[in-house]
C-alpha positions, -999 to 999 in steps of 0.1 A, spaced: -178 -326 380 -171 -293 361 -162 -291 329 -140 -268 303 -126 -269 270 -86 -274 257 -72 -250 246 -55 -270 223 -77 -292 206 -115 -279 220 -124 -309 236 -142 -311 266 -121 -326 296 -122 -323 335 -115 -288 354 -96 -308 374 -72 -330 350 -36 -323 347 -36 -331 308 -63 -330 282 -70 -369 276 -76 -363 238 -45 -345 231 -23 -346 256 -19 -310 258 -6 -298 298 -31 -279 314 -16 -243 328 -25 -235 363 -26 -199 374 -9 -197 411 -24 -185 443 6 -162 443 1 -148 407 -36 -146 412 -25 -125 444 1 -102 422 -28 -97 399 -54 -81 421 -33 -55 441 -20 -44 402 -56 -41 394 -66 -22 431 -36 -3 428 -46 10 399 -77 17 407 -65 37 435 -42 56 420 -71 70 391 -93 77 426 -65 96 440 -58 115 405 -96 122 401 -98 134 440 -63 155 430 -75 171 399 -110 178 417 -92 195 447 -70 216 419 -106 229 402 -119 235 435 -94 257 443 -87 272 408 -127 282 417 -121 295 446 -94 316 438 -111 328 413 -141 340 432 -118 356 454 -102 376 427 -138 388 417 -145 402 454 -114 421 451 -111 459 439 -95 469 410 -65 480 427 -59 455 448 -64 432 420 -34 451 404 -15 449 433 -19 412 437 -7 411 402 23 436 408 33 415 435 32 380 420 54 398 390 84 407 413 81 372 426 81 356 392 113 382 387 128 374 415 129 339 414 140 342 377 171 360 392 172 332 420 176 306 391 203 323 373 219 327 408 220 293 422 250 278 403 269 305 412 259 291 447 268 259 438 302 271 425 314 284 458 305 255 477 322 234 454 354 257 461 348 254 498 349 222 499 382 219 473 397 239 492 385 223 529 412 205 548 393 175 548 365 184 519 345 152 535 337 169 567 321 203 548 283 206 559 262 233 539 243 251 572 227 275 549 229 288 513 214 323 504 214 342 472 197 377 464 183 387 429 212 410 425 236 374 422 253 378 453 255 346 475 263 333 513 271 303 527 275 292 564 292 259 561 309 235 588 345 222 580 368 204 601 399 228 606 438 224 603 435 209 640 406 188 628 381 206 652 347 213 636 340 252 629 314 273 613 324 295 586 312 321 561 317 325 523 299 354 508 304 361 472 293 393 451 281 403 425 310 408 405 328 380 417 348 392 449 348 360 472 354 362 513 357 334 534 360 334 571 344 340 605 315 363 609 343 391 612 359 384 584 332 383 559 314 410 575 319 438 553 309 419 523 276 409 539 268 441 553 270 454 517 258 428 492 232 401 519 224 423 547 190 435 542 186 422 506 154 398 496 172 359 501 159 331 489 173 296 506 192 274 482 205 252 501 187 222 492 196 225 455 233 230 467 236 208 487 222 182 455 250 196 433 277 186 460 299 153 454 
């Protein structure tokens, strides 16, 4: 018969008794189910430090590779990688500050929807310059579903229509311009 000690009083006293028989003290049983609990805690965490070790290594790897890349490059490609990545870094700037101007209109859209719960963002656009479109769904006066436009300038000047309708303040401020997709972060702000 195997032995252990109290935890109360030291004495020695069966592995299997219920109750020290010096002391009386009750002797607490880990569960099957708590035993369980405890080893996927500990092999989750392991596996989550192997998959941040493998994550990080992948991240130096290519950080390496990049930068041998780089090396094999000529100087003036270098500088137009570096040109390039700038007007992106600019652009997306200008994206940021345009985005709740995005998220403004759609929130008028749908205020002024006849039923705001049927408006669907399709597709939200702005360009650097601030200027924004939207192709939304909306349920009508006749409650049929219809696409329609909103394009917003620069300076403010909002259209909202069909494709006609808005199209001369497309043609002017998105047509041709560099867009980036908002819609996603839109469609977050809507309530």
């Amino acid at each position: 018969m195997a032995m252990m000690e109290c935890k109360e009083c030291k004495a020695q006293m069966s592995t299997k008794a219920d109750a020290c028989p010096n002391c009386g003290a009750k002797v607490k049983r880990t569960s099957r189910a708590a035993k369980m609990a405890v080893v996927f805690v500990v092999l989750a965490t392991v596996m989550a430090i192997y998959q941040s070790h493998n994550a990080s290594q992948r991240r130096e790897e290519q950080v390496q590779a990049e930068a041998a890349r780089r090396a094999g490059l000529t100087p003036e490609k270098r500088k137009a990688e570096d040109a390039a990545a700038a007007a992106d870094a600019e652009f997306n700037a200008k994206v940021r500050t345009a985005t709740p101007r995005a998220a403004l209109l759609a929130q008028a859209i749908k205020k002024g929807a006849n039923d705001p719960a049927s408006v669907d963002l399709a597709k939200v656009v702005v360009t650097q310059e601030g200027a924004v479109a939207i192709k939304f769904r909306a349920k009508n006066a006749f409650s049929a579903l219809v696409i329609n436009y909103a394009v917003m300038a620069p300076d403010g000047k909002v259209v909202s229509g069909s494709e006609e309708q808005v199209a001369t303040l497309w043609n002017k401020h998105i047509a041709n311009k560099q867009l980036a997709d908002v819609t996603d972060e839109v469609r977050a702000t809507m309530h």
